[in-house]
Structure formats: C-alpha cells, structure tokens
TILUM-245447 format. One line per 2 residues: number of its first residue (from 1); their letters; for each residue x, y, z of C-alpha. Coordinates in nm, 2 decimals, always signed. Layout:
! residues N
NUM	a	X Y Z  ...
END
This chain:
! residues 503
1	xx	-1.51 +4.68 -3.23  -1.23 +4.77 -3.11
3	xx	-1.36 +4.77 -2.76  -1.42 +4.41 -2.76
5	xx	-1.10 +4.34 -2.93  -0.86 +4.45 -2.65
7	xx	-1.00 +4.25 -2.38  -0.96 +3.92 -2.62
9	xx	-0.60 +4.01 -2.71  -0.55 +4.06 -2.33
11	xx	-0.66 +3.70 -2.29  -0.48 +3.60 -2.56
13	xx	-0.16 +3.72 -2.39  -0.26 +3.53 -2.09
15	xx	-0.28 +3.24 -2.30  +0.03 +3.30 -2.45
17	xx	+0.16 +3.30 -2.06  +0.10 +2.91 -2.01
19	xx	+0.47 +2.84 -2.02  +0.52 +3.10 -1.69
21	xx	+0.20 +2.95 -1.49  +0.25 +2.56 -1.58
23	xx	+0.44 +2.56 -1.25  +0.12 +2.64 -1.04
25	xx	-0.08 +2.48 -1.26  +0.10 +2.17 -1.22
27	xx	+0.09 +2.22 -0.83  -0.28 +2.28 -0.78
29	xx	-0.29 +1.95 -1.01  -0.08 +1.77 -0.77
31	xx	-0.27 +1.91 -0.46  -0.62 +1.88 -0.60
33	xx	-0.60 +1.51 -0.60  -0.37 +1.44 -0.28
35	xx	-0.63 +1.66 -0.14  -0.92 +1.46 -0.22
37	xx	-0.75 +1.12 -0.18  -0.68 +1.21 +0.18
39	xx	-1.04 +1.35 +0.28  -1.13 +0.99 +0.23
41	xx	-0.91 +0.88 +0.54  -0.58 +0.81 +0.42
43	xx	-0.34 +1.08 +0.54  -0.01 +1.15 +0.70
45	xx	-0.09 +1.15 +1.07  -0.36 +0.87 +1.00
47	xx	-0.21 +0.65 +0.75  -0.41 +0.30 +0.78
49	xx	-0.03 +0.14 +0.59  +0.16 +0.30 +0.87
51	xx	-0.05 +0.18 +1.15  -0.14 -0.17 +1.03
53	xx	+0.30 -0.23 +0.99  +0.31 -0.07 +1.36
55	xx	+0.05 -0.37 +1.40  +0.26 -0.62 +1.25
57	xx	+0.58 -0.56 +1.39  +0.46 -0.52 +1.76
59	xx	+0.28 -0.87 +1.72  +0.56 -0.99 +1.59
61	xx	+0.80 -0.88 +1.89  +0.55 -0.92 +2.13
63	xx	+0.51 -1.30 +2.02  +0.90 -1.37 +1.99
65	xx	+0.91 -1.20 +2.41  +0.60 -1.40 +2.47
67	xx	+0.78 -1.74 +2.37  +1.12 -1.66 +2.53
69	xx	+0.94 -1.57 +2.87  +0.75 -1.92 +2.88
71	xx	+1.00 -2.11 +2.77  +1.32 -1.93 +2.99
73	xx	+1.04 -2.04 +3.31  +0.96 -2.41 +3.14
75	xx	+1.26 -2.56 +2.99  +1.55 -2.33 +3.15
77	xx	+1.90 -2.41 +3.06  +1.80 -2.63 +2.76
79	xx	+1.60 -2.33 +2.62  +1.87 -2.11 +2.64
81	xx	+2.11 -2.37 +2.48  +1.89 -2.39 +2.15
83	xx	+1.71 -2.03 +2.18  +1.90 -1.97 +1.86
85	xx	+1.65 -2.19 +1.67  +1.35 -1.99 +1.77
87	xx	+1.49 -1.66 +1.73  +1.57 -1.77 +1.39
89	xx	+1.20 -1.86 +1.34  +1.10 -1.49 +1.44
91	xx	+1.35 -1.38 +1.19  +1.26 -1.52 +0.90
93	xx	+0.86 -1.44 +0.99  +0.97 -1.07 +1.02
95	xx	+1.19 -1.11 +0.70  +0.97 -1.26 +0.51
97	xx	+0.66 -0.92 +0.63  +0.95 -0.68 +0.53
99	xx	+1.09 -0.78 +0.24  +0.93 -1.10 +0.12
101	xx	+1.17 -1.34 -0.07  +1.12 -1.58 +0.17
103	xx	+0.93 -1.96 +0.15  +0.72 -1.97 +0.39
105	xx	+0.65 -2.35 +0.35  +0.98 -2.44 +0.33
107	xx	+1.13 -2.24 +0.61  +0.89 -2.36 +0.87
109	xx	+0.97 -2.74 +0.72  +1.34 -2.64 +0.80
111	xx	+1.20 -2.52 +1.15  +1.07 -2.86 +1.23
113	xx	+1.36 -3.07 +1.14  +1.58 -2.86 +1.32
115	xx	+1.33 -2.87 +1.62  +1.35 -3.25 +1.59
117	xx	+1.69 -3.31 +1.56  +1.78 -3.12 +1.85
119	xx	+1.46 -3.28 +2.01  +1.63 -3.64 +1.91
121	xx	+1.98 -3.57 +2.10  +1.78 -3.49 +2.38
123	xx	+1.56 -3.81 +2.43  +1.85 -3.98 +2.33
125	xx	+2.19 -3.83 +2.51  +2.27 -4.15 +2.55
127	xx	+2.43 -4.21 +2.23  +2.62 -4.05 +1.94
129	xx	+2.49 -3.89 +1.64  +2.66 -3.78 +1.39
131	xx	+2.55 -3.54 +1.10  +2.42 -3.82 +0.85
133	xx	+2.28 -3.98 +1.16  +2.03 -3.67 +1.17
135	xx	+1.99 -3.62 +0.88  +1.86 -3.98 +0.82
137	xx	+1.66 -3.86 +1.12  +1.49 -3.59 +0.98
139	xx	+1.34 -3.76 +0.64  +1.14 -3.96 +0.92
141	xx	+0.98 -3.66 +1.01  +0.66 -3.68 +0.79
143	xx	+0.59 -4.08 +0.86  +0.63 -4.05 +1.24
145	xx	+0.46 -3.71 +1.29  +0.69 -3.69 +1.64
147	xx	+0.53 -3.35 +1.70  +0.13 -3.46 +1.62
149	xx	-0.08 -3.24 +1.37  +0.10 -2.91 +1.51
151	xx	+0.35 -2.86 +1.23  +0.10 -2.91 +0.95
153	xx	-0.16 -2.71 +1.12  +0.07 -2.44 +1.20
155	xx	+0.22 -2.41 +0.89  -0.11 -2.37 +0.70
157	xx	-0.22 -2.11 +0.91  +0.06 -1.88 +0.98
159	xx	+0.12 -1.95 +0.55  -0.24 -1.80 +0.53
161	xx	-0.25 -1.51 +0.79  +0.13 -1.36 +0.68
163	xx	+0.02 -1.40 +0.31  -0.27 -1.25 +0.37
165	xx	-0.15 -0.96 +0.57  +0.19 -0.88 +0.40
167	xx	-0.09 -0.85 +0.09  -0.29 -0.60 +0.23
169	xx	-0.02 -0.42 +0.31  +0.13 -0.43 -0.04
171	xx	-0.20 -0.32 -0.17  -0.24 -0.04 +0.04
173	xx	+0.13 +0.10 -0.07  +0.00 +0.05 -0.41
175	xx	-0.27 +0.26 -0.34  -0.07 +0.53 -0.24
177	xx	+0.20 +0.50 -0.51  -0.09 +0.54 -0.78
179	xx	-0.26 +0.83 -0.59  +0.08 +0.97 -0.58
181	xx	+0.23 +0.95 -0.95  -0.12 +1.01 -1.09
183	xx	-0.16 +1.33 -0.91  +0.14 +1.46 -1.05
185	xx	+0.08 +1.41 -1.41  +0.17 +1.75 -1.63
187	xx	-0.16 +1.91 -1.78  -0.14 +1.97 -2.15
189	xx	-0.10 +2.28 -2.32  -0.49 +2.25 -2.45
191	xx	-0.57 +2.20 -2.09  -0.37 +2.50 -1.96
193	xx	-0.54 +2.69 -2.18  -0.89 +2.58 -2.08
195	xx	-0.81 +2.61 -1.70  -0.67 +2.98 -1.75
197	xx	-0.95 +3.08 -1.92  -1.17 +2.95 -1.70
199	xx	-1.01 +3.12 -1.40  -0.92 +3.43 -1.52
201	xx	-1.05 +3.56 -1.89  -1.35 +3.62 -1.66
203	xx	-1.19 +3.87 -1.45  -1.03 +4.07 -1.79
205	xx	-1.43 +4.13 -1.83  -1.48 +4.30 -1.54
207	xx	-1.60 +3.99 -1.39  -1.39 +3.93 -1.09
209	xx	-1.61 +3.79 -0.80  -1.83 +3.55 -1.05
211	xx	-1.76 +3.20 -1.02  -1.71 +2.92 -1.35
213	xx	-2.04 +2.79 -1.43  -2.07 +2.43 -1.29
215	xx	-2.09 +2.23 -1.61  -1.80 +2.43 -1.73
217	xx	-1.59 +2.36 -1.49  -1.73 +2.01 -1.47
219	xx	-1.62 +1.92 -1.85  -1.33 +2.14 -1.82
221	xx	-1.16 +1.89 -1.55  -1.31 +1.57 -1.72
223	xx	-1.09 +1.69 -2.02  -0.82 +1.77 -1.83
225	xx	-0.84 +1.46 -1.64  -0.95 +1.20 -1.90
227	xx	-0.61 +1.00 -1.87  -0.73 +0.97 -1.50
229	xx	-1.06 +0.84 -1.56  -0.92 +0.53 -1.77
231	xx	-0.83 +0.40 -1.39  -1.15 +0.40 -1.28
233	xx	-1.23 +0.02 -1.39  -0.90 -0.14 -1.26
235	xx	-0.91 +0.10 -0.94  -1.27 -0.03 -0.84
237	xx	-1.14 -0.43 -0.93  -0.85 -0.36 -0.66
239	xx	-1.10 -0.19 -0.42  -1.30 -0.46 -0.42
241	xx	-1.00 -0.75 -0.39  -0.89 -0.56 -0.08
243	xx	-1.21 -0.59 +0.08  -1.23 -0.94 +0.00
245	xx	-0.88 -0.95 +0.17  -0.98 -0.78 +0.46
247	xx	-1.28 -1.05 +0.53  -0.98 -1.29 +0.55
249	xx	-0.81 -1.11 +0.81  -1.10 -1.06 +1.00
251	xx	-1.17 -1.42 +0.96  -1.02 -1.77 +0.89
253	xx	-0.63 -1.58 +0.81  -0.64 -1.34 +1.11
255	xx	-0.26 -1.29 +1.15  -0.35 -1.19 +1.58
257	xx	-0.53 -1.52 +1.60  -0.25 -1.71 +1.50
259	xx	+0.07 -1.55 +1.64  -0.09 -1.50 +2.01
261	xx	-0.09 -1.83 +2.07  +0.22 -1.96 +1.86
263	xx	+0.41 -2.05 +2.19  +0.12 -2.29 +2.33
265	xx	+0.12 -2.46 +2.01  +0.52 -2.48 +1.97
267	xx	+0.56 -2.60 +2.28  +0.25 -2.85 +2.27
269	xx	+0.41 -2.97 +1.99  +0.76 -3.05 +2.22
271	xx	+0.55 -3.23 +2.48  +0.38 -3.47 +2.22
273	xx	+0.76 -3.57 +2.09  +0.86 -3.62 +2.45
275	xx	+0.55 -3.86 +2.50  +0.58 -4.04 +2.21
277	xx	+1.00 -4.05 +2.25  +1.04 -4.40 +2.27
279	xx	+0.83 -4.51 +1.95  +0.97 -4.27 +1.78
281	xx	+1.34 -4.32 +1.87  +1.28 -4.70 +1.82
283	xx	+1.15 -4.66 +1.46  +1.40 -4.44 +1.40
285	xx	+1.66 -4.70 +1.49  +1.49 -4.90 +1.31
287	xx	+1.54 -4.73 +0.98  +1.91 -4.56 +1.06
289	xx	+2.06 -4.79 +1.26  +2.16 -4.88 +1.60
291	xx	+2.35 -4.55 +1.74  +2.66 -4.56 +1.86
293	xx	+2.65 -4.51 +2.26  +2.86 -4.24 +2.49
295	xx	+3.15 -4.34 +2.67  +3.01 -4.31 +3.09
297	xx	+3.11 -4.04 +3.17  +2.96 -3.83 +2.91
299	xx	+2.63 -4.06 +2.93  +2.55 -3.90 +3.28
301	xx	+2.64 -3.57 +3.19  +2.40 -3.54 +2.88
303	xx	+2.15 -3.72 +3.09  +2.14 -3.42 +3.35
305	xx	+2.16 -3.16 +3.09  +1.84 -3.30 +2.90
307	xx	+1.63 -3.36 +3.18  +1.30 -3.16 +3.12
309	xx	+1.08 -2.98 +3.37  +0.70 -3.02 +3.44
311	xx	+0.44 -3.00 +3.18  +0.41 -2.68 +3.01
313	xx	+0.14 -2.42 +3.13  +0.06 -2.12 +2.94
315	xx	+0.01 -1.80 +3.13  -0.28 -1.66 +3.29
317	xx	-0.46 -1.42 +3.00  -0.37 -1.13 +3.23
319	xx	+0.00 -1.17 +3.22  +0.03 -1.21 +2.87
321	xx	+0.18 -0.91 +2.64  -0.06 -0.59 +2.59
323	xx	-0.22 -0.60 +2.23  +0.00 -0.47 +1.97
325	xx	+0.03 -0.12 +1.87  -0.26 -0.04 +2.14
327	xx	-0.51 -0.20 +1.91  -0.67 -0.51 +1.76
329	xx	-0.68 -0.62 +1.41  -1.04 -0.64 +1.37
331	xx	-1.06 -0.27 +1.47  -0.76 -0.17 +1.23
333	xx	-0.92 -0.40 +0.91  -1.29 -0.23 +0.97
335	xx	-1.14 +0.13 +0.96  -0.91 +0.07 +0.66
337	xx	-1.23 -0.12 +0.47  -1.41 +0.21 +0.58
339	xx	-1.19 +0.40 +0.41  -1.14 +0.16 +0.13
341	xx	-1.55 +0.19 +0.10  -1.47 +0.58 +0.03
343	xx	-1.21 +0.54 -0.18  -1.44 +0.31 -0.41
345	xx	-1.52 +0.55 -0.77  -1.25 +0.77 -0.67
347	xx	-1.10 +0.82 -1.05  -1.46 +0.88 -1.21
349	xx	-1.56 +1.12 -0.88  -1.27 +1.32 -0.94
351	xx	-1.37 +1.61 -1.16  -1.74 +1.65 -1.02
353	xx	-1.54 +1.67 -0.65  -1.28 +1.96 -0.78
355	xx	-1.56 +2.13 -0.92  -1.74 +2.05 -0.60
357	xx	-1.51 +2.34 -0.48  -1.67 +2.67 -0.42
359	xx	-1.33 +2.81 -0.46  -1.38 +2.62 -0.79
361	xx	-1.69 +2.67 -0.96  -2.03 +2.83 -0.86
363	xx	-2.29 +2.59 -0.75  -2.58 +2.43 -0.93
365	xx	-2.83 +2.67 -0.80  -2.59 +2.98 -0.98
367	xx	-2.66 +2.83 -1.31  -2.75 +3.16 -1.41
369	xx	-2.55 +3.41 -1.24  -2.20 +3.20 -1.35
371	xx	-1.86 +3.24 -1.60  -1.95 +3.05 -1.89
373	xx	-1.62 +3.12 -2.07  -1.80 +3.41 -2.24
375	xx	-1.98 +3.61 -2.04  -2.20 +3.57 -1.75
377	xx	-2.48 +3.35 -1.80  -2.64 +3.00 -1.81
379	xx	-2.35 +2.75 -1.98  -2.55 +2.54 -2.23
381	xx	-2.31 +2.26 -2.34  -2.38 +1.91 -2.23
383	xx	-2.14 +1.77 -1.94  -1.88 +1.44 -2.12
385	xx	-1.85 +1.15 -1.96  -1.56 +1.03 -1.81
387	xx	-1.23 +0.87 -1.98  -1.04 +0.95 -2.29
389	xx	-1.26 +0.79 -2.50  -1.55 +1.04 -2.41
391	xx	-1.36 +1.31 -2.46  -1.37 +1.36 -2.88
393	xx	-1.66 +1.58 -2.83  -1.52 +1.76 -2.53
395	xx	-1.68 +2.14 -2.63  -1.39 +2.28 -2.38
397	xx	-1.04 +2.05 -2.43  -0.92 +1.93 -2.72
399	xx	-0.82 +1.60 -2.62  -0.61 +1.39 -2.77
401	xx	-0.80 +1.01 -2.77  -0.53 +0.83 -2.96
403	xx	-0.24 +0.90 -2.75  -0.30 +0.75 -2.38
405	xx	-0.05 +0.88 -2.10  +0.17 +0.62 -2.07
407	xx	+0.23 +0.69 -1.67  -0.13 +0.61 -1.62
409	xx	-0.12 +0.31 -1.81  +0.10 +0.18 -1.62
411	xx	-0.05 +0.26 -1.32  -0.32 +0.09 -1.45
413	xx	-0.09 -0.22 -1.51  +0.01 -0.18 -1.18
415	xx	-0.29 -0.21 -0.96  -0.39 -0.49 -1.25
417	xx	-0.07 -0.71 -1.13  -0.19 -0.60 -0.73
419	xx	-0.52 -0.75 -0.78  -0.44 -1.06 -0.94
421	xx	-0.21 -1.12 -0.65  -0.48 -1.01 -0.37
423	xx	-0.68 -1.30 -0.52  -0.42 -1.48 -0.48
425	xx	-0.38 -1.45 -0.11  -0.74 -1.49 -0.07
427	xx	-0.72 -1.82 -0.19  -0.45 -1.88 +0.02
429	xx	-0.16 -1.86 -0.20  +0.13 -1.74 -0.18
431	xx	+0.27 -1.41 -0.38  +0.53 -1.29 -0.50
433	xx	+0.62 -0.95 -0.45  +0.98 -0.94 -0.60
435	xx	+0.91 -0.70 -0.93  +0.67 -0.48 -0.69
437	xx	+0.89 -0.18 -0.76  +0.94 -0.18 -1.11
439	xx	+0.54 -0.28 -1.15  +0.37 +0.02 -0.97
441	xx	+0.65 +0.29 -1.11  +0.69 +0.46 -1.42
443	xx	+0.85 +0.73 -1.61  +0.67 +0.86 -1.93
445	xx	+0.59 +1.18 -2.12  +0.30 +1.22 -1.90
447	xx	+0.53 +1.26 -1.55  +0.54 +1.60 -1.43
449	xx	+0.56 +1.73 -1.09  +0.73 +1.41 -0.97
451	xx	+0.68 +1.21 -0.62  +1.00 +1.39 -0.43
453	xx	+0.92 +1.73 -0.54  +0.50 +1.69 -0.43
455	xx	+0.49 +1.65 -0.04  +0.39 +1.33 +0.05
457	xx	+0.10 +1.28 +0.27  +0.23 +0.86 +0.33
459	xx	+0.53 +0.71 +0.48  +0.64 +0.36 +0.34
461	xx	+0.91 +0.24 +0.06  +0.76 +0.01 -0.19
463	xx	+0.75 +0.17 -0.49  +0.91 +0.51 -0.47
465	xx	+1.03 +0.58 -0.81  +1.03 +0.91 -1.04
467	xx	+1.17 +0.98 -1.38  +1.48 +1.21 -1.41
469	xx	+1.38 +1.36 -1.75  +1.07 +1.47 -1.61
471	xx	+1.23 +1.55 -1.29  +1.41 +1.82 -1.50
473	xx	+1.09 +1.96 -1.66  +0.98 +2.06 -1.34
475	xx	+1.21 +2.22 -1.24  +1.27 +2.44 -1.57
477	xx	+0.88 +2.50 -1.55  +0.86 +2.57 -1.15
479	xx	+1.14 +2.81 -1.21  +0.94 +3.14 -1.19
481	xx	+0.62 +3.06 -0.93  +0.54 +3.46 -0.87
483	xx	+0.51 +3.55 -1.20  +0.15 +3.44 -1.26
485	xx	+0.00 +3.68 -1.00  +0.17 +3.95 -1.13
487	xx	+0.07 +3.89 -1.47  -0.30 +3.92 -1.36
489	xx	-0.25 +4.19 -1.20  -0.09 +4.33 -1.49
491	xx	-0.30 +4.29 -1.75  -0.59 +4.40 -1.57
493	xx	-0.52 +4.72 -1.45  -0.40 +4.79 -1.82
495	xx	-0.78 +4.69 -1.91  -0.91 +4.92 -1.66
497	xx	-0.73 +5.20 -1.73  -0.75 +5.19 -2.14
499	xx	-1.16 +5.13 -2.12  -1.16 +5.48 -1.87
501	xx	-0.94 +5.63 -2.16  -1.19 +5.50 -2.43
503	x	-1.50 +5.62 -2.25
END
C-alpha cells in the first residue's frame, strides 16, 4: 500500500507546485496559439497587414508624384500656383487610410468647389471676384456640372475602393489583436492541474518516454480551452465578411484601379470646364451678377498668367510609376484570402492541433502504448466537444460553464462590431472606425500573460491595449521560471531512490 502511496503524494506535491509553474504554463499557452495562428501564414516577416499598408501608402505616393509630374509638364506655372489644392486632396486620402475620421463625401465635394473657383478666376481674369462672389459660385456647381460626370463618378468610386480597403485592413488588425489577447489568457487552477498531470505524473511512475494518450490530451485542452471555443461562431462570420471584402477589391472597389488613373480623370475633368467656360461663366452671371471688371493693366496681366497649354495627354504606360510595393493588389488580396481560407475553424481546430503535437501527445495509432493519467494503456473516456457549454461532463477539467471569461467575450464583441462593419463596406458604405480601440481590447479576470510581455509576431497599432492588474499577475507569477525543472527533477530522483530502498 504504501508503495503506491508515495508516488501519489509525490504528484500531489507537484500539484501543490501550480503556483511556481503558472509562469511556464502561461507561456506555452501564449506560444501554443501564436504558434498555430502563424503556421496559417500570418507572421512577422510575412504579415499580409504589414504588406497590404506598404501597398496603400506607395499607391498613394506614387499617385500624388504621378499627378504633379503631368501636370508640372501640362499646365506649368498655373499648376504650381494652385498645387496646394491637390496636395491637400492626397492628404486627406492618406488621412483618412491612417486614421479615418475623415468624410470622404464631403471632402471631395470641398475638392470640387475649390477646383472650380480657382477654375472660374481663370476663365474669367478679367474681372473681380470677391469671396461671396465665389461662393455664389460654387452652389452652381451641381446644376451646371462644369467638370461633366467626373466628380460624381470619381467620388463614388474612390468612396468605394478606400472604404473598402481601409476595411480590410481594420479587419486584419482585428484579427491579430484577438489572436493576440486570446492567446494570453491565464489557465485556471483546475486546468493547471490537468496539464501537470498529464505531462509529468507519468514520469513519477517510471514512465518517462511515454507519450499522453491522444484523447486525453484531446479533452484535456478542449477543457482548458473551452473559453476559446465560444469564438469559433463569430470568428467564422468575420472570416467569411473578409472574403466577401476581398471580392470587392479584386473587383468593382479595387483601390489600384482607381488611384492609377486619378490624374487622367482630374485633369479630364479641367478640360471639360475649360470647353464649356463660356456657358458656364454666362449662367453663372446670370444668377450672381454681372462681375465687376479689372482695371487694364491688371486685365492683361491675369490674361497671360491664365493662359493654358495644349490638351492634356497622359503618359505612355511605360513611363508611368512602378507598381506599388513591387506588387499588385490582386496578387496581395488572393494570398491574404489564402490565408484567411486557413484561418477559417481556427478556434474549434485549436485543441486537436496542440494535441496534434508529437511533443504533445502520442498519436492515434499509440492508443495502446499511451499515458492515460493512470497508467499506461488505452484511455477510454469519450472526447467533449468544443465550447464551455460542452464542458459539464469534461471527465478531465472541471470547468466552470456559468462563468464565461470576460476577455473572450469581448473579443467576441469585437470581431462582432468588425463584421457588421465589413458588410458595411461591401455594400459600399462608409464605416466608422472611431471606437476601434476600445472595441477589440479588454481587461478582465481572464488576462494573463498580457500583449507587451508575449512577443508579437505583427506590427501595426490599432488596438494595442492590456490591463495593468493583470499586467501585475504576471509578473508575480513569472517571477521564478527555473523552478519547475528543478522540481521534476527533484521529486523524481527521490522516487527512484526510496523504491531501490523499499525493494
């Protein structure tokens, strides 16, 4: 009796040791999941987030270069003399990819007027306008159309491309942030317990090379990670509205399509109000009054100053800018919806892929010849399904099915919000992304090992927040990370040597 009574109280002690080995524990947690989330493509030197805002930003500068060049060559001096109105354009298009908070709408409405107003003086440098004058001027804008169908055109479709794409870009950094503050959740003490007696009560018998049983492991990990599988339904639903997303990029909202050519078009639209100058300028008369002309000397003046060059010509395909980044869109979007494909079931995958391990568990085909927490041989419990709802019968954690982890609820919340606004913006509406931060963070009982103190595999700043109380914990509990091995060690040679006494 008292042969098998030592090696329990020996486990028991190890047990008792939780407190000392949360710390590594909490680690391989953390670890364990980054681990998995980037075998599915989305790592560090790799990240689809990081590459697709290289994307964006290069097509952005190379667009803004691309409009100076052809205009500096087209309309010279008078370019230069109003360049500030484009460059503000540019600004507000890279503003509003950034950091949002911008109305897309309404800013390129502002673009227009200002375009025409300086567009009037021109056509018109014969007279005097004063600030009322143009801005009389500029409620004409929508009855005379002075610059065709481009503004309306052009405004739906950059609208719909930079929704589109600052989405996908949101959802992606979503992505990450969930991965990241899921993966660093604090197993509980019931779960400690389970994992340490999976991994080591075995070697206390003697038992050091034999592997967990499969199933064991397998309903082990679905206990310890039941808060994790309640993400599962929300995590597909976002999946699946970033695919739909990507379709629009590759299609009808493809941000390339539209900013390429954004110079042709702006200055198509110039050429059409310098056709159509004298209708215009007459209805405009019409409905602000007769102007109020220059003295002479300033009449011939303005004259030579606003006299425009030839018809504009776009450049040969050849000279214009190299693609952004080195890349297409259409070959960025297929690899991230590759990846997004993978990622699909990621949540309810999770325990059957850590188990998947050999360092892990033994495989299927050791059913036999396995740790079944009590001794070596076939484990004969059924496997639980996924969630913390399936976990009240859980024959290896006792789980707690009243008391959901609050981080992961709100994680859930978060990639809720996410999707309703990728449907959004494949609709395309616009979003709003001011609350991002506070909707994809979270502090909670269940943060543990928090997002500073597990190295990040992703680079990007939406929604980096961690609790300090739990911030704290981790520390306390990380406090002594060598002792665990040495405990082993410990308590095993003490085994050895009192069963050679006993013999």
């Amino acid at each position: 009796m008292a042969r098998f009574g030592l090696p329990a109280l020996l486990c028991l002690l190890a047990a008792l040791s939780a407190a000392l080995l949360a710390a590594e524990l909490k680690s391989k947690s953390c670890s364990e999941v980054r681990r998995l989330y980037v075998s599915k493509g989305f790592n560090k030197n790799d990240a689809p987030l990081h590459e697709i805002n290289e994307f964006f930003k290069e097509l952005l500068e190379n667009a803004e270069k691309s409009l100076n060049d052809m205009f500096v060559k087209t309309y010279g001096r008078l370019y230069m003399q109003n360049s500030e109105l484009f460059k503000d354009l540019f600004v507000e298009l890279k503003r509003y990819y950034v950091v949002g908070n911008v109305n897309l709408e309404e800013m390129l409405n502002d673009f227009w007027v200002r375009l025409l107003e300086r567009m009037f003086r021109l056509v018109n440098s014969q007279y005097h306008f004063t600030d009322e004058y143009l801005e009389c001027v500029s409620k004409y804008t929508e009855q005379l159309k002075p610059f065709g169908d481009v503004p309306r055109k052009l405004k739906l479709q950059v609208t719909r491309a930079f929704v589109a794409a600052r989405t996908f870009a949101q959802g992606l950094a979503v992505a990450r942030d969930v991965v990241s503050k899921v993966s660093v959740v604090n197993p509980t003490a019931q779960c400690t317990q389970a994992l340490l007696k999976m991994s080591y009560c075995s070697h206390c018998r003697g038992l050091v090379t034999v592997k967990p049983c499969y199933n064991y492991c397998s309903n082990i990990m679905r206990g310890c990670l039941a808060n994790q599988g309640d993400l599962e339904f929300e995590w597909n639903n976002f999946i699946d509205a970033m695919l739909m997303v990507a379709e629009r990029l590759e299609g009808p909202f493809n941000i390339e399509s539209v900013m390429d050519p954004i110079d042709v078009k702006i200055s198509d639209a110039i050429m059409n109000m310098q056709e159509n100058s004298v209708q215009v300028s007459q209805k405009v008369f019409q409905g602000c009054g007769q102007p109020k002309p220059l003295p002479a000397g300033r009449i011939s003046r303005s004259i030579s100053e606003s006299t425009f060059s030839a018809r504009f010509r776009p450049y040969h395909p050849e000279e214009r800018p190299t693609t952004a980044a080195g890349t297409s869109l259409d070959r960025l979007v297929t690899d991230v919806k590759e990846k997004l494909k993978q990622a699909k079931k990621f949540w309810s995958s999770l325990p059957s892929n850590v188990c998947n391990d050999e360092r892990m568990a033994a495989g299927n085909g050791n059913e036999e010849d396995c740790w079944n927490g009590k001794g070596r041989s076939r484990y004969l419990f059924a496997v639980t399904g996924n969630g913390l709802a399936n976990q009240g019968n859980n024959p290896e954690v006792q789980v707690d099915t009243s008391k959901p982890d609050i981080l992961i609820l709100r994680q859930i919340m978060a990639l809720r919000v996410m999707t309703s606004k990728m449907k959004n913006a494949y609709n395309g509406n616009d979003v709003d992304f001011f609350d991002i931060s506070d909707e994809s963070s979270g502090e909670g009982s269940g943060s543990g090992c928090e997002y500073q103190q597990c190295p990040s595999e992703f680079e990007y700043n939406a929604t980096d927040h961690a609790g300090k109380s739990a911030h704290d914990k981790a520390d306390s509990a990380g406090a002594r990370p060598g002792v665990q091995p040495y405990l082993l060690a410990v308590f095993c040679i003490v085994f050895l040597v009192v069963q050679r006494e006993w013999r």
